[in-house]
Every structure is written in C-alpha cells, then in structure tokens.
C-alpha positions in Angstrom: 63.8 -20.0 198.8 66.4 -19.5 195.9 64.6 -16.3 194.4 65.2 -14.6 198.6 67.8 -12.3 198.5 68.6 -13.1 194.8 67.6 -11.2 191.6 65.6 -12.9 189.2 68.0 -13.3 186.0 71.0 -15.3 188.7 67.9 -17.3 190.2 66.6 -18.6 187.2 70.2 -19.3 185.8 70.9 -21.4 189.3 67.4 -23.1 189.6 67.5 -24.5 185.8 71.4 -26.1 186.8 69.5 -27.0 190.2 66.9 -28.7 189.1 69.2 -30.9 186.2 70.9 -31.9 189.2 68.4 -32.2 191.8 64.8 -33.3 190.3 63.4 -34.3 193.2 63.6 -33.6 196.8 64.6 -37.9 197.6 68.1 -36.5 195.0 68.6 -33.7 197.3 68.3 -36.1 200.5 70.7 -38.9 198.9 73.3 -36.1 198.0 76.2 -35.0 200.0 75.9 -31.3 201.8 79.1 -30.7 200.5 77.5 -30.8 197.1 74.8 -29.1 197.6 76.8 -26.3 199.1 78.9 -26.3 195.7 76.2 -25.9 194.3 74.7 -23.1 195.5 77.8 -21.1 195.6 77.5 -17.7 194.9 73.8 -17.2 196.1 74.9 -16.2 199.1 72.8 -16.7 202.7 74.1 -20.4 202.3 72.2 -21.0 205.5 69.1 -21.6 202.7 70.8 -24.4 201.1 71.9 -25.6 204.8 67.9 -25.9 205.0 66.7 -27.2 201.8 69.2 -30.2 202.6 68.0 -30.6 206.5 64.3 -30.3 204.8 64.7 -32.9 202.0 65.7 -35.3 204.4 62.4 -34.8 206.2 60.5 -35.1 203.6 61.9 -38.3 202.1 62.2 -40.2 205.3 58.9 -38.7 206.3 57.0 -37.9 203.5 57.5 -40.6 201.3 59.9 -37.6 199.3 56.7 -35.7 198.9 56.0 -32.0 199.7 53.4 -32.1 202.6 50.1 -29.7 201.3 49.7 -29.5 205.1 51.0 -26.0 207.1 51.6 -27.9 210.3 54.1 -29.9 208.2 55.4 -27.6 206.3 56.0 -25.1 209.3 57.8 -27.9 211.1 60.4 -28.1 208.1 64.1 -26.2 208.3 64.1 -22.2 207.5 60.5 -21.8 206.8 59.3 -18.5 208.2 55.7 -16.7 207.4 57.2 -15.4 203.6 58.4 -19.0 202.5 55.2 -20.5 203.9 52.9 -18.5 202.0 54.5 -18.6 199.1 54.9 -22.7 199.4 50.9 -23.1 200.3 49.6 -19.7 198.0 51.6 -20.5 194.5 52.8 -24.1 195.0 49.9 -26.0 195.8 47.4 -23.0 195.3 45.7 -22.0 198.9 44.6 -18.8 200.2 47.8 -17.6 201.5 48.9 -13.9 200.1 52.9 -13.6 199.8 54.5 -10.4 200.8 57.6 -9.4 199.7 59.1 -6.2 199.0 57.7 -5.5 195.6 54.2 -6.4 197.2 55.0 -4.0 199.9 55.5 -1.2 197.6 52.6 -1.8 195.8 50.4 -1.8 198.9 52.4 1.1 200.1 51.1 3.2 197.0 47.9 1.6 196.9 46.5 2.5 199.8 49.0 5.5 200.3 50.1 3.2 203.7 52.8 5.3 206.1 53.3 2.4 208.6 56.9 1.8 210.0 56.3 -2.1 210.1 55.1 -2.2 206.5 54.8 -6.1 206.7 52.8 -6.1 209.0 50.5 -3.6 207.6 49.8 -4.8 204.3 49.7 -8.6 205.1 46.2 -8.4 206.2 45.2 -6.1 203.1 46.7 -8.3 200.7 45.3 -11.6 202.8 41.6 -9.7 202.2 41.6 -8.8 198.5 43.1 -12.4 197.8 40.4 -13.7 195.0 39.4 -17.4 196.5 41.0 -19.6 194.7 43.3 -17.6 192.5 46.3 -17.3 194.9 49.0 -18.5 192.4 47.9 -15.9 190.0 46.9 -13.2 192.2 50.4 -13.4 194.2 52.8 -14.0 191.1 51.3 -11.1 189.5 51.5 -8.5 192.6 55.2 -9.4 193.0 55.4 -9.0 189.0 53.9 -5.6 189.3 56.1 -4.6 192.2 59.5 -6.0 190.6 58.0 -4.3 186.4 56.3 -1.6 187.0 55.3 0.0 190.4 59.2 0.1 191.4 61.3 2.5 193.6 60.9 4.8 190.7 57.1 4.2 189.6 56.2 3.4 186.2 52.6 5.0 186.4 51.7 5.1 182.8 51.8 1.5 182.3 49.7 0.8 186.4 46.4 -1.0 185.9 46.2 0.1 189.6 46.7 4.2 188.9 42.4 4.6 189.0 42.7 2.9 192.1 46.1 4.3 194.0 45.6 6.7 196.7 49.1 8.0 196.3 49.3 8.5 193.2 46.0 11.0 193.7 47.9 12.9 196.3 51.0 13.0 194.0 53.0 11.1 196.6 53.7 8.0 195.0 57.7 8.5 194.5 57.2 9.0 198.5 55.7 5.7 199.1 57.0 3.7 200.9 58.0 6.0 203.2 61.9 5.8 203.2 64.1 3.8 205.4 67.1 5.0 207.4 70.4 3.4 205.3 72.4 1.2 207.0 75.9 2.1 207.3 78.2 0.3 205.1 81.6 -0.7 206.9 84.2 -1.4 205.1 86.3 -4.3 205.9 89.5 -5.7 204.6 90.9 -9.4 204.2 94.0 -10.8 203.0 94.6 -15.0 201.9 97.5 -16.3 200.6 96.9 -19.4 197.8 99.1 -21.7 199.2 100.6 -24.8 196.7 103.3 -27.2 196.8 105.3 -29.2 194.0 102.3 -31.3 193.3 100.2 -28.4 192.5 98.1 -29.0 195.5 96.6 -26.3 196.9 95.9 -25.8 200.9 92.5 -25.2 201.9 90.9 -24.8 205.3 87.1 -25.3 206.3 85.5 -22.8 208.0 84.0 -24.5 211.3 81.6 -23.1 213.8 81.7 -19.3 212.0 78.4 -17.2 211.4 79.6 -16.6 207.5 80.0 -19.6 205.2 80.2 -22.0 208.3 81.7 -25.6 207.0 82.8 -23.5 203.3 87.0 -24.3 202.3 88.6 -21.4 201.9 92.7 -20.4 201.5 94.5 -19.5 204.6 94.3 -15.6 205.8 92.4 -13.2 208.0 89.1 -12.3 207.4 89.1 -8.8 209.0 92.0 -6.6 209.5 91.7 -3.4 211.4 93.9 -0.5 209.6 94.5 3.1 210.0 95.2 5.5 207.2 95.1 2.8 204.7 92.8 4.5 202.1 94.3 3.9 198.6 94.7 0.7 197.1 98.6 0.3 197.8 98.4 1.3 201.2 95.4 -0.9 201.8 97.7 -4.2 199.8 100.8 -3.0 201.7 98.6 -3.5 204.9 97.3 -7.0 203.7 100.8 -8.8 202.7 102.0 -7.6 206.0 99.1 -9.0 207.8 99.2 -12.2 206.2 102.9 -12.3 206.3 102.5 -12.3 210.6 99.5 -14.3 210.3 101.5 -17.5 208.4 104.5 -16.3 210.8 102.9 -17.3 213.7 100.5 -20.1 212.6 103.1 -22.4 210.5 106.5 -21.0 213.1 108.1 -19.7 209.7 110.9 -16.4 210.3 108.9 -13.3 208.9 112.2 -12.5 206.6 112.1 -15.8 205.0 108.3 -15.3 203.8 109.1 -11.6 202.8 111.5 -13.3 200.3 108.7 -16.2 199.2 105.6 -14.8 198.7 104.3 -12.5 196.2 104.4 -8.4 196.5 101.4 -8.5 193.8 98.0 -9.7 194.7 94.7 -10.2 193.1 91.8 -8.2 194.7 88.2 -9.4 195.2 85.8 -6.8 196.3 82.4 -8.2 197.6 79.1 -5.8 198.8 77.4 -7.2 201.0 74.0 -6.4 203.8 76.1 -3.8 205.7 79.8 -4.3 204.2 82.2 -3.8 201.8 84.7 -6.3 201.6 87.9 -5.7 199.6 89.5 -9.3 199.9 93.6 -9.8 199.0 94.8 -12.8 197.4 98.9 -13.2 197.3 100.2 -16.6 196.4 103.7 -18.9 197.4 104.6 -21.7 195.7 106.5 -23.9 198.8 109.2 -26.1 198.7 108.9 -30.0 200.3 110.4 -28.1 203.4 108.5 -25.9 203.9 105.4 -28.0 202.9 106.2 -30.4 205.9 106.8 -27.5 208.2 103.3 -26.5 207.4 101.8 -30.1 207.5 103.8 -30.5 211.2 101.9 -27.1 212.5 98.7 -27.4 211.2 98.0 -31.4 212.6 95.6 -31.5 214.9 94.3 -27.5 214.6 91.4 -27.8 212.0 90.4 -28.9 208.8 92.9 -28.8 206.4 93.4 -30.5 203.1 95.9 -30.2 199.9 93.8 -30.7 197.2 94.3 -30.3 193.1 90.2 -30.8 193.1 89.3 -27.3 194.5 86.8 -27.0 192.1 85.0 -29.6 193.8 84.8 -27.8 197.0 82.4 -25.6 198.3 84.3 -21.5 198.5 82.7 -18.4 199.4 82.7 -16.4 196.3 85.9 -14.2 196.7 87.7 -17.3 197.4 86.5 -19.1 194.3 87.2 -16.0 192.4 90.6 -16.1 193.0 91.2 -19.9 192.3 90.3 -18.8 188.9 91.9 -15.8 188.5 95.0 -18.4 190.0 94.2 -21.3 187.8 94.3 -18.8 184.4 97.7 -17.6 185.7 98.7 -21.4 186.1 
C-alpha cells in the first residue's frame, strides 16, 4: 500500500522508519491517527494511511492482530481494491494471484505487442495464465522488477530475457508499446498562508475538516486556491498572494486591511508542489502578533473550527508545503 503512488528509494526510506515504529498491525491499532498521519507525511494519498489505521483495527479486534490468508477477509478490510488484493494474497502469503501494475502492464504491452485501451484489463488474465503454480511471490516481484529495470518507457532490450519471446520488439514497435495516453492537463494553481505566532512563540494552526485533500491535516491559515489574471511572473504571482491573504485575515479575524499591510511580511517563502493534474505554487508570509492582536484573533476564531497555538508543530500532521515552510520558518527563527 506504501510502494502505490510512491517511488521505490522514498518507500523503502518510509517503510524501514514505519516498521521501527509500527511492528505489528495490534501497534498500529493502539496508536493515535494523528500519529500515524505524522507519520506518513509526505507520501501523499493520505487516504492510504487513513486505511491501514481503519484496517489494523479490524484485524486486531478481529483477527487476534493477525493478517487474515482468507480473500473474503481481506476484501472486507479499508482501501483494498483488486491491485492491493493480489499483491497481499500473490507475494505475502504466496497464492495464485498475478499483480498488475504499471511496470507489469508495459511488459505485457510489449510482450504480446497488446493495443488495448483498458490495458488492465487486458493483461490481467495473461498474466493470471502464465502464473507458474506456486511461484507467485517470485513470478510477480520479478515482472514488476523487469517493468520498473529494464523494459521501461524507454526499453532496455539488450539486457530483456523476454526479447526471443516479445512480439513488439519483432515488429520494431516496442518504444510504441503501450500505446500512448492522452496527457492530462496540468492546471496551475496558486495558494498563499500566513505563519501566524504570538509572544510565546506559538504558532496558529488550523485542521482541515471535511476537505477531499489532507482531510483532518493542521495547516497555517490561508487560501488554498486563488483565481488570478495576468499574474505570470513570480512577483506578480507574490503580489497577488499577500494581497489575498491580507483580505482573507481582514475578514476572518475583523482586523483594518492598513493595519496588516504594516504587520506582515512583503517577503515570502515559496513551496511549489506537482501533483496528479496540478501545479501548486504555495506562499508562505509570516506576522509576529502582539497580545492584542492575539486575543482579537482568539475572540474571532471561537467557535469556527479547529484551531490550536502550538510550539509542538512538529508533532502535527501538515501537508508537505505546509511542513516545508515551518522549517524553512524555524531555521529563520
């Protein structure tokens, strides 16, 4: 579940600090979500983590904190679709399950020179038939290996124990194979926070509640999209952000516009993110408040949210950008 949507090199760095912290599913179950959030941050998708945690309480107060060697039971666990099933009953425990992913894809794709639109679905029951009985850890971890080492978007034929075998590569259409997907547009999208502290050194942080990206993550105060015209270079595009942040705590803590323009920073440190289908270039500003203005902010935000002044923000789960910035902060002092 880790190694979806991740390259190799981050996942093994994440599972080895995983695992010293999480041995067993029964640790995962007598942890806090909050902690296993923090813990995955930076993997992205947290919606996986949201479902190991939901799944190792299953299987401890079901299972006796044992992985069920049952598909019934493992289907009935959080976030496992067709991929993660396989790959639980073919390489964990060693049934005759084939794994696709995209490496396996390609290789199939090339193999049997395969033009199909739904790739998936055309090389599951290929790679379910030439699955060797018995063999499925092997035979799956070395597919994917192949896929992800040597028959890649650019083929490495010379080193293919497959070439005597690979119907495109006899037609010279390999570099064709698989047939090429339409590219998503990317859409740009800009953000602007403000790291908000008082005289403590306490910083503000809000929790994300009931959003489709990083639901129940803390995160500083700001806008997550702004729509802009004409704001191409990197001035215009900060000019844009401190104004819209400067509105956005306007409006939300009752504060004069003027005032901020004279509090909080021109400068700002800039996080830019890629993600699926978006580019996010993130602004960071900072202001250092007073005890007034502190309790004008305390008297405006009871009762809206999740909010918290905190010197312990490295305890709390962030989306990337956000923890980014804290350091970037934090070095500054």
């Amino acid at each position: 579940m880790m190694l979806q949507q991740t390259q190799m090199e981050r996942g093994v760095r994440y599972f080895n600090r995983w695992m010293q912290e999480f041995p067993t599913p029964d640790s995962i179950a007598e942890s806090s979500l909050e902690k296993v959030l923090q813990l995955w941050e930076g993997l992205g998708y947290y919606s996986r983590a949201r479902n190991i945690y939901a799944s190792a309480k299953i299987i401890s107060n079901t299972y006796n904190g044992k992985i069920p060697c049952d598909e019934a039971k493992i289907r009935s666990l959080a976030g496992i679709g067709e991929y993660t099933l396989s790959a639980i009953m073919g390489i964990a425990f060693e049934k005759d399950y084939a794994v696709v992913d995209a490496n396996v894809e390609r290789v199939f794709a090339r193999l049997f020179n395969c033009t199909d639109k739904n790739l998936k679905k055309a090389v599951k029951p290929l790679a379910q038939e030439l699955l060797p009985h018995g063999k499925a850890r092997t035979y799956n971890q070395a597919l994917m290996e192949l896929g992800a080492l040597v028959c890649k978007k650019i083929p490495q034929c010379a080193n293919c124990p497959l070439v005597p075998y690979c119907e495109s590569k006899k037609l010279n259409l390999e570099r064709e194979r698989p047939v090429p997907k339409a590219k998503k547009e990317i859409i740009p999208v800009l953000a602007s926070f403000c790291i908000i502290t008082n005289s403590n050194n306490e910083e503000l942080l809000r929790q994300r509640t009931n959003q489709k990206l990083w639901n129940t993550l803390w995160e500083y105060f700001g806008i997550d999209t702004i729509i802009f015209d004409n704001a191409s270079s990197a001035e215009e595009k900060q000019n844009v952000a401190r104004q819209s942040i400067l509105i956005e705590i306007s409006e939300t803590f009752k504060i004069p516009k003027a005032i901020l323009e004279e509090n909080i920073s021109d400068n700002a440190f800039c996080v830019t993110s890629n993600y699926t289908n978006h580019k996010l270039t993130a602004y960071f500003f900072s202001w250092h408040v007073t005890e007034e203005f502190e309790q004008i902010i305390n008297k405006n935000i009871s009762g809206t949210g999740p909010y918290v002044w905190t010197k312990n923000t490295e305890q709390s789960a962030m989306p990337s950008h956000h923890r980014k910035a804290h350091q970037n902060h934090k070095e500054k002092g």
